[in-house]
VOPAGU-2260 file (C-alpha; in pm, 1 decimal, decimal comma):
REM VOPAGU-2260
SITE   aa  ch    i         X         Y         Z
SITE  UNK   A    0   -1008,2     776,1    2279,3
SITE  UNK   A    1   -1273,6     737,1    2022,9
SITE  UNK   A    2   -1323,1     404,1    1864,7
SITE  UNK   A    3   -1585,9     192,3    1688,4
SITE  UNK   A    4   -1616,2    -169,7    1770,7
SITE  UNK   A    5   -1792,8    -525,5    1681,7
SITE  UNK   A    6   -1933,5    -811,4    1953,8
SITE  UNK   A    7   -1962,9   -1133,9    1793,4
SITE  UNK   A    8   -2136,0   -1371,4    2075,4
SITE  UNK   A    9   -2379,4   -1658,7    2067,2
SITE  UNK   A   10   -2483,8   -1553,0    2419,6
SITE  UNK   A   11   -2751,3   -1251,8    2454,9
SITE  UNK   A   12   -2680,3   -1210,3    2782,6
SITE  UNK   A   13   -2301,6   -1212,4    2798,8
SITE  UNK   A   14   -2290,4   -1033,2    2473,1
SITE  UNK   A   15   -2480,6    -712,5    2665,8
SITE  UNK   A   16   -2324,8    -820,4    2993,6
SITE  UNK   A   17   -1977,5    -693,6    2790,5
SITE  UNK   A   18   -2121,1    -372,6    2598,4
SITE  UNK   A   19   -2208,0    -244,2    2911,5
SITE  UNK   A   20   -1898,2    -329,5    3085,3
SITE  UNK   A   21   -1715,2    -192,8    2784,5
SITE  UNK   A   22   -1935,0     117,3    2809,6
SITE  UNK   A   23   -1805,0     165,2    3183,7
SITE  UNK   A   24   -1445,8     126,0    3136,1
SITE  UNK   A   25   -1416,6     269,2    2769,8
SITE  UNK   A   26   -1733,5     590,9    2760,9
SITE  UNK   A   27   -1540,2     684,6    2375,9
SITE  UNK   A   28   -1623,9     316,1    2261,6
SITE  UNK   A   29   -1920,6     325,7    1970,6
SITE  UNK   A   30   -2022,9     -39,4    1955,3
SITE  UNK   A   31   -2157,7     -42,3    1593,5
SITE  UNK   A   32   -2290,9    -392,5    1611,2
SITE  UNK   A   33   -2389,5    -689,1    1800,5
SITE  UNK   A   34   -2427,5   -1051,3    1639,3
SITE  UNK   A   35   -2458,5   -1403,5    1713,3
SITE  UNK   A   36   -2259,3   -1616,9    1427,1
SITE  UNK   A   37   -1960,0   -1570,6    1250,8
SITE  UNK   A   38   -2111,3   -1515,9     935,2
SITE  UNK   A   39   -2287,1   -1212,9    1048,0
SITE  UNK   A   40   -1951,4   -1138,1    1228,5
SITE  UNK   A   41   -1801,9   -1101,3     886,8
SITE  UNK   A   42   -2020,0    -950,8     691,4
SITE  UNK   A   43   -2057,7    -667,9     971,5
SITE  UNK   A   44   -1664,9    -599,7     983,3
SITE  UNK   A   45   -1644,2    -612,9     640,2
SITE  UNK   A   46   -1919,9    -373,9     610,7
SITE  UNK   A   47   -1868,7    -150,6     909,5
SITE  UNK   A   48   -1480,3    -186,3     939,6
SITE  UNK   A   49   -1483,5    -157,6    1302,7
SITE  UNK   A   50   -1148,1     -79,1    1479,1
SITE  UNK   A   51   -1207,2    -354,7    1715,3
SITE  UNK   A   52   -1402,2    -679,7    1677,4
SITE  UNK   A   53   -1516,5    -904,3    1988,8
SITE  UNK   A   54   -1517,2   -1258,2    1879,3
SITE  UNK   A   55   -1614,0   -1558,0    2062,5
SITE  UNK   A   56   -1427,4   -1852,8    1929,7
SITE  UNK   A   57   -1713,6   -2093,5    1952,7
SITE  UNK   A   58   -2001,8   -1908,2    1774,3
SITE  UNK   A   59   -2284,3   -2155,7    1539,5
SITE  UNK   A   60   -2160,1   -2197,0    1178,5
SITE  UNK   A   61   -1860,7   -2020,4    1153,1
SITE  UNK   A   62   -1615,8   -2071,4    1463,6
SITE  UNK   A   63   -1461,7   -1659,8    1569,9
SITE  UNK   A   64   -1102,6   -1840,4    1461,9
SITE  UNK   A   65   -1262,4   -1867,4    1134,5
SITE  UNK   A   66   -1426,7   -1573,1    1082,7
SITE  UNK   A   67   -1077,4   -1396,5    1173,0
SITE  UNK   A   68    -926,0   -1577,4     913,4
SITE  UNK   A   69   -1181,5   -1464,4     673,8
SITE  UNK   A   70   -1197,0   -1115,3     773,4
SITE  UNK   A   71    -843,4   -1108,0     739,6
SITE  UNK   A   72    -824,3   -1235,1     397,3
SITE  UNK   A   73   -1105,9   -1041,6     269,2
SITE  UNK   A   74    -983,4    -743,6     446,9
SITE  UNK   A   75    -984,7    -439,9     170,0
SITE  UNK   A   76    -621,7    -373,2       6,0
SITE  UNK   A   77    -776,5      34,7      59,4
SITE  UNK   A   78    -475,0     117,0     305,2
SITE  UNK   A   79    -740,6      75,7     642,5
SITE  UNK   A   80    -563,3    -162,2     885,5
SITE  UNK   A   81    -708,8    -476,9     985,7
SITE  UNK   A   82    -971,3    -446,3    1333,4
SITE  UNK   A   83    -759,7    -527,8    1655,4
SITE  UNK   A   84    -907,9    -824,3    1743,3
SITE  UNK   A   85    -991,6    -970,7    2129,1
SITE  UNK   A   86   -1087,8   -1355,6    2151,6
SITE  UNK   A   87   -1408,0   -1439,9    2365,4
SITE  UNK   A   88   -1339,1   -1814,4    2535,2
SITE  UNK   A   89   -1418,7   -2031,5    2807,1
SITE  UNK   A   90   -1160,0   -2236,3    2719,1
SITE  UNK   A   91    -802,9   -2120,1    2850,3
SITE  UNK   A   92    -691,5   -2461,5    2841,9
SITE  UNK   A   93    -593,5   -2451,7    2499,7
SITE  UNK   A   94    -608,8   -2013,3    2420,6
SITE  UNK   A   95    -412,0   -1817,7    2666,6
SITE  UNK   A   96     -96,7   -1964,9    2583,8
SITE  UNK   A   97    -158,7   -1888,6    2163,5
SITE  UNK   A   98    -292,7   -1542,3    2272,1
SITE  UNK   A   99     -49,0   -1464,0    2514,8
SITE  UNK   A  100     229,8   -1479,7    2237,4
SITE  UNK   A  101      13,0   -1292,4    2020,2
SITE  UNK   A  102     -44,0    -924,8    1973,0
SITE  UNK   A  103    -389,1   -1002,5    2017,8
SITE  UNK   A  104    -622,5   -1005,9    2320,5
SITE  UNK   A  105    -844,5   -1236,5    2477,4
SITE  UNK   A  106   -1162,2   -1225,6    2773,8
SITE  UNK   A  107   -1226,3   -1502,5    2962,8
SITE  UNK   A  108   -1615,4   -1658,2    3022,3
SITE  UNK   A  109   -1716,8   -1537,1    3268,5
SITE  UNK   A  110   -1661,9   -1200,9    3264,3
SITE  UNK   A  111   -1400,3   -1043,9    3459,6
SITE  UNK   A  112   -1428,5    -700,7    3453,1
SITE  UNK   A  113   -1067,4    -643,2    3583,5
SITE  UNK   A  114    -887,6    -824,5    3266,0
SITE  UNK   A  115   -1162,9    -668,3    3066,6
SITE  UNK   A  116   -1016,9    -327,8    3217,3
SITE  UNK   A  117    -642,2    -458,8    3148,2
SITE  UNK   A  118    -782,4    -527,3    2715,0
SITE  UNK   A  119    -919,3    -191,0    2731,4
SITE  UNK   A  120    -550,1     -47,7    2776,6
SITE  UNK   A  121    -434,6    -235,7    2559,9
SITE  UNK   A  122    -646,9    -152,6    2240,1
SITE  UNK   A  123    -580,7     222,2    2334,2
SITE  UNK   A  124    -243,6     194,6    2343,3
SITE  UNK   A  125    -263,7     -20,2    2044,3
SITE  UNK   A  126    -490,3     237,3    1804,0
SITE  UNK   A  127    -295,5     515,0    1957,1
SITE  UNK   A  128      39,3     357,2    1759,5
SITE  UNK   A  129    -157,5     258,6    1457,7
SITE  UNK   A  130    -262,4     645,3    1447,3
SITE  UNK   A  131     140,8     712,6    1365,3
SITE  UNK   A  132     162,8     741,5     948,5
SITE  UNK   A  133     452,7     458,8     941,6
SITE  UNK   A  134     271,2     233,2    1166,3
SITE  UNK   A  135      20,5     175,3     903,0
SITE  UNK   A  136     156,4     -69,2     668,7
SITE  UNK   A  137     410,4    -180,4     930,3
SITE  UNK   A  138      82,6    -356,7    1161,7
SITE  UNK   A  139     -29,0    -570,3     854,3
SITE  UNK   A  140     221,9    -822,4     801,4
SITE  UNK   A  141     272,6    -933,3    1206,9
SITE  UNK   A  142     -48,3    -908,2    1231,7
SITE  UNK   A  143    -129,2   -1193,1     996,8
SITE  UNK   A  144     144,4   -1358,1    1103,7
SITE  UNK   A  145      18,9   -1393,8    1436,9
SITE  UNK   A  146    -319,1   -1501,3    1342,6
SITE  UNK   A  147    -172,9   -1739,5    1129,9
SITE  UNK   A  148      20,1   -1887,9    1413,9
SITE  UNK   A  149    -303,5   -1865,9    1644,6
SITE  UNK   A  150    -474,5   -2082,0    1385,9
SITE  UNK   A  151    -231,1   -2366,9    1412,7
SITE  UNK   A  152    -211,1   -2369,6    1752,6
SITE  UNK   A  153    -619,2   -2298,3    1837,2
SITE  UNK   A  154    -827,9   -2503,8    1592,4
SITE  UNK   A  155    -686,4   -2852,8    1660,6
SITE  UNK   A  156    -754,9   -2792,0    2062,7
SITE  UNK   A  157   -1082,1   -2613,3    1961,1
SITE  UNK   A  158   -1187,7   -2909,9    1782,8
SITE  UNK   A  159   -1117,0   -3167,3    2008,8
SITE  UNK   A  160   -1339,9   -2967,7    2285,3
SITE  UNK   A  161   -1608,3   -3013,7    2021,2
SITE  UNK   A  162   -1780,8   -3344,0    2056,5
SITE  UNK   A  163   -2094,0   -3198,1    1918,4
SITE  UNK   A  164   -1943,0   -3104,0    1612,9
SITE  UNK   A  165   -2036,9   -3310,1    1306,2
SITE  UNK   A  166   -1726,8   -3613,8    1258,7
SITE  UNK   A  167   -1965,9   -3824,3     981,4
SITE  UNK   A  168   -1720,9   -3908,5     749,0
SITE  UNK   A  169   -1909,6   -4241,9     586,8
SITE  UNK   A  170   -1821,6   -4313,1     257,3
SITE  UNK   A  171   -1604,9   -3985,7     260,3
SITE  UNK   A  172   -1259,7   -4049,5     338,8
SITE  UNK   A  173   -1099,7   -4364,7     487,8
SITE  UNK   A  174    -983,7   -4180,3     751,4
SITE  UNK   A  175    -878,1   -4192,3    1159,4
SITE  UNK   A  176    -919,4   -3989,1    1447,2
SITE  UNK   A  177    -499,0   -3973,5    1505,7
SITE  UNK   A  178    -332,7   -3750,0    1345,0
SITE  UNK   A  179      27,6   -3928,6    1414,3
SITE  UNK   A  180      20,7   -4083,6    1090,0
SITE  UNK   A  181     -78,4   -3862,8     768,6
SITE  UNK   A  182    -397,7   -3950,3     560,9
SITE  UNK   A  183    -271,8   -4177,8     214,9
SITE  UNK   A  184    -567,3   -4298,2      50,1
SITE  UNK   A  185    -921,6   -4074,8      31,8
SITE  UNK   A  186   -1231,7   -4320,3     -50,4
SITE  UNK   A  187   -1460,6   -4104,9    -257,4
SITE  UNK   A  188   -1768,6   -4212,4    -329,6
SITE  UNK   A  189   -2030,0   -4164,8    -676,7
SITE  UNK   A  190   -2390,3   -4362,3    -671,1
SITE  UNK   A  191   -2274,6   -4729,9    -599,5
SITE  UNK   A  192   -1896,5   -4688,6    -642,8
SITE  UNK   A  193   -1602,4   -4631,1    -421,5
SITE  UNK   A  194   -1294,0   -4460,6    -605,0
SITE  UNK   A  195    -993,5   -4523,1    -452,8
SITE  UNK   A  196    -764,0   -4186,5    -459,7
SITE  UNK   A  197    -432,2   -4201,7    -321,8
SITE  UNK   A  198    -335,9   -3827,7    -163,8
SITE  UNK   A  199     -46,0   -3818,0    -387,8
SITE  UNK   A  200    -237,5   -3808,1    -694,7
SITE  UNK   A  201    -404,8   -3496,2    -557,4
SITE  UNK   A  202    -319,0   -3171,4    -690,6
SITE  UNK   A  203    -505,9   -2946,8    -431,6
SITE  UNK   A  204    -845,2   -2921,6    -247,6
SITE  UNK   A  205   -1066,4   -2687,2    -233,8
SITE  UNK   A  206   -1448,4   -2666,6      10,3
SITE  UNK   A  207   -1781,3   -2662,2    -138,7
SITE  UNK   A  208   -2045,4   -2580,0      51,5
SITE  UNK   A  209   -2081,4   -2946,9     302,9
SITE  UNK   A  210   -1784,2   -3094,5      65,3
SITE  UNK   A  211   -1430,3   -3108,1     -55,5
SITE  UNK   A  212   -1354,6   -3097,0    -432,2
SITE  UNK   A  213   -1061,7   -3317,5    -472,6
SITE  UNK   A  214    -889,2   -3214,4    -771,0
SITE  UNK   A  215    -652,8   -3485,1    -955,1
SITE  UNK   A  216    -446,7   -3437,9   -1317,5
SITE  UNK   A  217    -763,2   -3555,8   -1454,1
SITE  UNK   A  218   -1050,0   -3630,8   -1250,7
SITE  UNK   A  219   -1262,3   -3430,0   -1011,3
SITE  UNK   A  220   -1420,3   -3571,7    -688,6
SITE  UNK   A  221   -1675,4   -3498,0    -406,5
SITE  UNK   A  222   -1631,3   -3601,2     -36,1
SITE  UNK   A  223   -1856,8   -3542,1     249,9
SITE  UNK   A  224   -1594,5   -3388,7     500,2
SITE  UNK   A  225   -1504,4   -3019,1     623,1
SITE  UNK   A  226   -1181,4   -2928,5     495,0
SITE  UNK   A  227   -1092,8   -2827,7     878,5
SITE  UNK   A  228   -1128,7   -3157,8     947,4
SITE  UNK   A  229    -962,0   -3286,7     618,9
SITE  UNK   A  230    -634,4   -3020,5     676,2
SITE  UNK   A  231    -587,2   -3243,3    1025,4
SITE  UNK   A  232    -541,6   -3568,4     861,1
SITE  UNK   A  233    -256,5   -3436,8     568,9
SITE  UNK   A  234     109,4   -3378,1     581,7
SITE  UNK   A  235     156,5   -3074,3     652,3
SITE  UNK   A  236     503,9   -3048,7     438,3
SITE  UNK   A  237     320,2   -3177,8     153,0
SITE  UNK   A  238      -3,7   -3022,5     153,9
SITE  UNK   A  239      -4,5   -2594,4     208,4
SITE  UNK   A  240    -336,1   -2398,7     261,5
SITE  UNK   A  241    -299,2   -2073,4      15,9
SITE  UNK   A  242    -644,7   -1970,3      99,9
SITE  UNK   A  243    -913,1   -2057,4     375,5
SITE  UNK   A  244   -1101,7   -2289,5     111,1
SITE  UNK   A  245    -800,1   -2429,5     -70,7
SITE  UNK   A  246    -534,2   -2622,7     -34,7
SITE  UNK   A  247    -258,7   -2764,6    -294,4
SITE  UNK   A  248      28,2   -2985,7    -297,0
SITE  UNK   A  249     323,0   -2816,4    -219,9
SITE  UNK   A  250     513,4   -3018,7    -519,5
SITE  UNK   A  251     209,2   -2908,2    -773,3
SITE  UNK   A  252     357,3   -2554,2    -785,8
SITE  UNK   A  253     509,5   -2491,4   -1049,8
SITE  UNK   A  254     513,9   -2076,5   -1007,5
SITE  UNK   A  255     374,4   -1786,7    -817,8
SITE  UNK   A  256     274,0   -1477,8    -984,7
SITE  UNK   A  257     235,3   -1146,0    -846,5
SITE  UNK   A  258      58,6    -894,8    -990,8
SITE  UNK   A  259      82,8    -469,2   -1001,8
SITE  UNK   A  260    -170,3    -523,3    -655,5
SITE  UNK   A  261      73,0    -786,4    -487,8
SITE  UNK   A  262    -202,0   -1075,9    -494,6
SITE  UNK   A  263     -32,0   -1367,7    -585,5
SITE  UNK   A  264    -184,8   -1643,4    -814,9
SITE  UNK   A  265     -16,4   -2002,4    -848,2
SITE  UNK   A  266      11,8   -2221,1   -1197,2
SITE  UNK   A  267     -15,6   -2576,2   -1152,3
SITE  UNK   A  268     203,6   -2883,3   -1265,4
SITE  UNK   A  269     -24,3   -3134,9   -1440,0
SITE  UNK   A  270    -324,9   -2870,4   -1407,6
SITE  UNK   A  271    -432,8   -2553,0   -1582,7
SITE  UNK   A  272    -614,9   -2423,7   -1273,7
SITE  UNK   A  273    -507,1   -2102,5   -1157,0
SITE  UNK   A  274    -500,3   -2062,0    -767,8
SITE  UNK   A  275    -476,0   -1748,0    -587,8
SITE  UNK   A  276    -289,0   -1744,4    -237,6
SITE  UNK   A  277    -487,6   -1461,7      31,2
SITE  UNK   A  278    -259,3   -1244,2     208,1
SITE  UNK   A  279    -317,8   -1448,5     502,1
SITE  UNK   A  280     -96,0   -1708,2     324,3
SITE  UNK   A  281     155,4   -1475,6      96,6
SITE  UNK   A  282     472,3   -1547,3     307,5
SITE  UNK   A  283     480,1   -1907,9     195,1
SITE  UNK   A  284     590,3   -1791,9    -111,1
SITE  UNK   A  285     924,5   -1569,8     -63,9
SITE  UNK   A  286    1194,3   -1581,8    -252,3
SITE  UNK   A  287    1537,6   -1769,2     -99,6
């Protein structure tokens, strides 16, 4: 079966170390690309729209969970399904059991060329159904689903295996490293002064650049945090992520619009901002 895929991997060596394994077990496979960051991992499967993307979940910059996301929001309404995609990870610990109840695929570091064999099957099998006319549109939806689920399960254990990763929350947030009890006051801080913004004033969130713009009825503020890190600390009934750089208060909705397209765009309570909800996201917002 002919095919076009992506490798996203940090790692030269393992990165050619699995094109030429994948070249062995799967001759019809056209690797299009190789890269070493998620960034270039999107903008490469955006560009090329592989069938199949290779991401390693722990890749500088953008993590491979994010860059799914992304790629999956950003992902062209043009009727081309979304790349199978296979997980790279050293880190079963935390992955297998998300991607074993997913209709994804993973390979393990290192590489085991029997599994790899076993992935191979199953991304035939899998582009041989998505060649079917009513299989098309049909993929989409689960799809998302699934990656949606992989998120929640995947980032929090991701994170905590990442003791590297930049926790420097001074003057930011007046927050703690459980996440038992939900975040209630944010400490933002301007020049010489602390502001003192209680979550519930909050109308939604939304990442800039190194920051989070916290948005109230009537004031704006900057805090020095990821918004990964940020989503960790809030209720999770209160607070809903519409896109992969906002979030809003669940009881700041006042409506959700769809347009001709199906993208959906939310009007605020106590805010004239506009938000609009990615596709990864959509299903929040279903009629009852």
């Amino acid at each position: 079966m002919h095919a076009n895929a992506l490798i996203a991997e940090d790692e030269p060596l393992l990165a050619a170390n699995l094109q030429a394994e994948l070249q062995r077990l799967w001759p019809e496979l056209r690797i299009v690309a190789s890269v070493g960051d998620g960034v270039s991992a999107l903008q490469q499967g955006l560009a090329l729209q592989p069938d199949v993307v290779f991401l390693d979940i722990r890749m500088p910059g953008m993590s491979g969970l994010e860059a799914a996301e992304a790629l999956a929001e950003d992902w062209p309404d043009d009727g081309r399904p979304l790349p199978l995609l296979v997980f790279v990870t050293a880190y079963d610990e935390y992955a297998l059991r998300a991607f074993e109840r997913a209709a994804l695929d993973y390979v393990l570091k290192p590489l085991q060329p029997e599994r790899l064999a076993k992935t191979c099957q199953r991304l035939q099998a899998a582009l041989q159904a998505r060649g079917q006319p009513a299989a098309l549109e049909s993929t989409l939806a689960p799809m998302l689903d699934q990656l949606r689920g992989l998120f929640g399960v995947s980032v929090a254990g991701a994170s905590a295996l990442q003791a590297n990763a930049n926790t420097n929350t001074n003057a930011s947030t007046s927050t703690s490293t459980s996440t038992s009890t939900p975040l209630r006051m944010i400490q933002a801080s301007a020049g010489n002064t602390i502001t003192m913004v209680p979550v519930s004033d909050v109308i939604y969130f939304e990442a800039a650049d190194k920051y989070v713009r916290v948005i109230t009825s009537d004031r704006e503020h900057l805090i020095r945090v990821s918004l990964r890190e940020l989503l960790q600390q809030l209720d999770p009934q209160a607070f809903w992520q519409i896109h992969r750089g906002t979030v809003v208060r669940a009881d700041a909705i006042a409506s959700a619009t769809r347009d001709e397209a199906g993208k959906l765009t939310l009007n605020l309570r106590g805010h004239s901002a506009h938000l609009t909800v990615s596709r990864l996201y959509a299903d929040r917002f279903r009629a009852m």
